[in-house]
N, C-alpha and C positions, 0 to 999 in steps of 0.2 A: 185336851187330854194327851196323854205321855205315858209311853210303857217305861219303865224302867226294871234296867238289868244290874246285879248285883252280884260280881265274881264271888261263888259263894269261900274259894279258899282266903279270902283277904277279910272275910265277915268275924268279928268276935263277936258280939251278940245282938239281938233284936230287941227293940222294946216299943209296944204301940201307945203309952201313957203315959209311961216314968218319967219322961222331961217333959211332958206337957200339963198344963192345967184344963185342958181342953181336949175335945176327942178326934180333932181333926189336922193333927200331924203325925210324922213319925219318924223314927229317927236311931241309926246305925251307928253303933261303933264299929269300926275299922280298926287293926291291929296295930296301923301306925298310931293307934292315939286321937286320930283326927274322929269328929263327927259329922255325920250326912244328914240333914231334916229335906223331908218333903211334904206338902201338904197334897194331904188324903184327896181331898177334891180336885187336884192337878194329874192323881195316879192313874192309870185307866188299868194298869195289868202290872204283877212286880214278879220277875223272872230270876230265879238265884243260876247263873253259869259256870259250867266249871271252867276250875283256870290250870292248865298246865303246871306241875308243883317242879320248880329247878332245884334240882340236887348241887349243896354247894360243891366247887371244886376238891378236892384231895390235893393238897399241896404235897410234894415230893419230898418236904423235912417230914413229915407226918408219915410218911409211908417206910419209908429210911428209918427213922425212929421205933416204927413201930416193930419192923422186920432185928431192929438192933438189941430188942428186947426179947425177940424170940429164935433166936441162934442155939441150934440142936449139937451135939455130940455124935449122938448115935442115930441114925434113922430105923424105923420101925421095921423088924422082920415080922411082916404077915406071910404068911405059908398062902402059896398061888393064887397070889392079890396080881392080876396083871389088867392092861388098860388096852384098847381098843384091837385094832387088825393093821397089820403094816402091810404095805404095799409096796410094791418096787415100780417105777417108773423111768424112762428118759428126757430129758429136755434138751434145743440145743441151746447152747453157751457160744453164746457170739463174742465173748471174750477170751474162751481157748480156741473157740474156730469149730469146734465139733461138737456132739452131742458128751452129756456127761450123765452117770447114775445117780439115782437118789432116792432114799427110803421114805416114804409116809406114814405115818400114824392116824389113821384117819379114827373118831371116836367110836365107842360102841351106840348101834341105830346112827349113822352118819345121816344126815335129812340135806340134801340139795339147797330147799327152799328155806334153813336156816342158816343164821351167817357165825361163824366160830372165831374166835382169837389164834393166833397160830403162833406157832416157839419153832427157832432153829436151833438145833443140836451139833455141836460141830465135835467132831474127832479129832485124837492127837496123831505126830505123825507119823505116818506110812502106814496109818489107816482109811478106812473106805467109810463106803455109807452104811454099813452094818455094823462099825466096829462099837456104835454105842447104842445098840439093842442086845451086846451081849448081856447076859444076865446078871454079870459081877456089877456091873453100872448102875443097873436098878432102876434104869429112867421109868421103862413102864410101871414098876413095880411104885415108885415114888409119888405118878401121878396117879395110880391108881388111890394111895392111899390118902395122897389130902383134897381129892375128890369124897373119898368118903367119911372124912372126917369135915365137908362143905367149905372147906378151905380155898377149894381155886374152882374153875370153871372146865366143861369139855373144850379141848383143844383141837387141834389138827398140829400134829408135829413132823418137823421135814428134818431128814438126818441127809445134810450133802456130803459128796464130793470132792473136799476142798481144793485139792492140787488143779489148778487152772493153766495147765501145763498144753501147750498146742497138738503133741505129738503122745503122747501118756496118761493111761490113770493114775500111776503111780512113780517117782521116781526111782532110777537103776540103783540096785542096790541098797545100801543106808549112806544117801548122800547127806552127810551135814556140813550144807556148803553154801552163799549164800545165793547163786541161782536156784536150789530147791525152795530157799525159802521164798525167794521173790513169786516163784511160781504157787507159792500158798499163800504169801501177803496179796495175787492178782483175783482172792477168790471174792476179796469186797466187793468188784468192779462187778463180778458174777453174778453174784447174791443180788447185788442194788439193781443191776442195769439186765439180768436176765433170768435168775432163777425168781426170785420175788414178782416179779409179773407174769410169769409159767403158770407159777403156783393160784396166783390169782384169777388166771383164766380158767384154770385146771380146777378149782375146790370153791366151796360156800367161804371167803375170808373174810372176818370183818375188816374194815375199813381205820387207819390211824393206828399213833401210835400206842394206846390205852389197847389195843390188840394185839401187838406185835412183842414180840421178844426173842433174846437170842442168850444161849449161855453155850456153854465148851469145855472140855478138858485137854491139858495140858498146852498142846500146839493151837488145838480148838479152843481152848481156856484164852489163849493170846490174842488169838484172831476173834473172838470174840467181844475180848475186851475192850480191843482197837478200836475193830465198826463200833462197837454198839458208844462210845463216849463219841466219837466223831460223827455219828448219825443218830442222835438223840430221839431231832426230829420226827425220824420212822422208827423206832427201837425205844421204849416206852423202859421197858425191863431189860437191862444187863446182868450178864452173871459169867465168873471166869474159875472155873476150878484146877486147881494146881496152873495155873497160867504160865508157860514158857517165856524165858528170855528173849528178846529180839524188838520188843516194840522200842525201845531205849537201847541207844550200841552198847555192847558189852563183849567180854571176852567168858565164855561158859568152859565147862568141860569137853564140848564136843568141839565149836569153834568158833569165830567172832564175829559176832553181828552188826551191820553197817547200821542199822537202828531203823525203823518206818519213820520215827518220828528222833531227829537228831538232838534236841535240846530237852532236857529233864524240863523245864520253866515250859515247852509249848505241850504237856504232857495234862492236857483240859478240854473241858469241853468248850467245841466249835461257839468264834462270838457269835451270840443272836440264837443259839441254839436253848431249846427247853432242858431242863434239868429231867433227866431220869425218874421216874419211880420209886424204881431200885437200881443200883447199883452192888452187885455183891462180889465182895474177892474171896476166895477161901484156899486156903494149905494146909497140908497137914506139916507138921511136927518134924514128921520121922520121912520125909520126902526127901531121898536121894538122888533123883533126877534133875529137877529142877530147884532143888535145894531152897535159900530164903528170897527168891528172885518172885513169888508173890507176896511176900511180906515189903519188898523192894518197890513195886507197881504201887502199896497201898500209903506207904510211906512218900513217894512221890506227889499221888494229888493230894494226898494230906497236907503236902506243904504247901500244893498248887491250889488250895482252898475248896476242892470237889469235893463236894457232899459224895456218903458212899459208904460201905459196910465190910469189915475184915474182919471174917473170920477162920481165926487160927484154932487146928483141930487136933485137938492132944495124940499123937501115938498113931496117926498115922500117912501111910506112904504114898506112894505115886501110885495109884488103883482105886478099884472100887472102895476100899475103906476113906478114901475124902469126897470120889465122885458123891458115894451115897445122901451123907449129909451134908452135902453140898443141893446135890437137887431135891433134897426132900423140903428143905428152907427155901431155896428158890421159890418150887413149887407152890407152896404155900402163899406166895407174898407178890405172884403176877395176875392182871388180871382182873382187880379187885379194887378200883379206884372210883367205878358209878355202880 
């Protein structure tokens, strides 16, 4: 005699007769098609078990696709919709050599013993780590509201620092010149090699990139843009709003950029690297600062074959009118793949 066990998710139906002429067998379809007989006199006990159900993968065309269908104008004004408790903290940055500032958004009820996805925020320049919780920006205001429209998940969001400057928070003056910017291109090294494991000792994080995301405006839009296609691997979700010149040399209004990355053609993602989520660009229209230099970023991997999402935003400037629905679309479309 023999117990037999039957995963009951792989069972399509039971029957103790229907194939037999006789009363002593019995016999299972399975989903694949295939049938099981056993004879009744061989059975001592029949145990149905559950079986783990795998959710298939979300491929990143499918997630891109679907975010390219749902690109907003206007983001929603709800009157004092805002999202969790921010927090000011230090870390040190063994890449500038001293400790550096930085804001968190920790959820409303924040639980220890639960683990959260977490977003970096990054500012434009010769801002700080509060320059994008002002309220023209709308981040909180953003995720509060496709939380409650069940659109995205609670977060833990980090608003850094970026200038990874040895001797400064901020640089003298308005230098636009390119040791300021080397010292804001030095914040990857920051982010990968000392704030991202700060943060992770410091908060409940989950774990991979299906957790992680980073989006920015203007300088932070850049530097965003950068990491997040050159580190896929950890950065699931990209997002660059009004995104700054400099990742590509160029000559701007203010002054000319050596480039991070020298060749238009190496302007892709890392070989062996996963493809993004999301990848999102957005500009507005009427953007005087950075003029069509993120219609320029989206036009490049376009020819460089990166899957990836441009949206151009009628009528508006270098401000909250592209930050907004910029992260209200983000929002919506991170986070959301299991």
């Amino acid at each position: 005699m023999k117990k037999v066990i039957i995963p009951f998710l792989t069972l399509f139906a039971y029957a103790a007769t229907t194939m037999a002429e006789n009363d002593d067998k019995m016999y299972f379809w399975l989903k694949d098609g295939s049938v099981v007989e056993y004879a009744i006199s061989d059975v001592d006990s029949l145990t149905f078990s559950e079986q783990e159900q795998i959710t298939p993968e979300v491929s990143p065309a499918e997630t891109m696709q679907k975010l390219r269908d749902d690109l907003v104008q206007f983001a929603p004004d709800v009157p004092n919709n805002s999202y969790g408790e921010v927090k000011s903290y230090q870390y040190y940055s063994n890449s500038a050599g001293r400790t550096k500032k930085v804001n968190v958004l920790l959820p409303p009820n924040y639980d220890k013993n639960k683990k959260y996805p977490v977003l970096f925020v990054l500012h434009g320049i010769f801002g700080n780590e509060s320059s994008m919780l002002d309220g023209s920006m709308g981040v909180q205001k953003m995720i509060a509201n496709a939380i409650a429209e069940g659109l995205t998940k609670d977060m833990i969001v980090i608003f850094p620092q970026m200038y990874t400057c040895p001797t400064a928070d901020q640089p003298s003056g308005f230098s636009f010149d390119q040791q300021t910017m080397r010292y804001y291109d030095m914040f990857e090294k920051d982010l990968l090699d000392d704030l991202l494991p700060w943060a992770k000792e410091e908060f409940s994080i989950a774990e991979g990139r299906k957790n992680t995301a980073i989006t920015g405006f203007s300088l932070g839009g850049r530097e965003a843009l950068y990491i997040g296609t050159q580190h896929t691997d950890v950065f699931g979700f990209v997002g660059a709003a009004c995104p700054a010149p400099g990742i590509l040399p160029t000559k701007d209004q203010f002054m000319e950029h050596e480039g991070t990355i020298k060749n238009e053609a190496d302007f892709r993602l890392k070989d062996g690297n996963p493809e993004p989520y999301i990848l999102l660009i957005s500009g507005g229209t009427n953007d005087g600062t950075v003029g069509n230099y993120p219609e320029q970023y989206h036009n490049v991997l376009k020819n460089n074959n990166v899957d990836h999402v441009w949206h151009s935003i009628s009528g508006t400037g270098h401000d909250g009118s592209s930050v907004q629905p910029h992260m209200y679309t983000f929002m919506r479309h991170i986070f959301n793949v299991e």
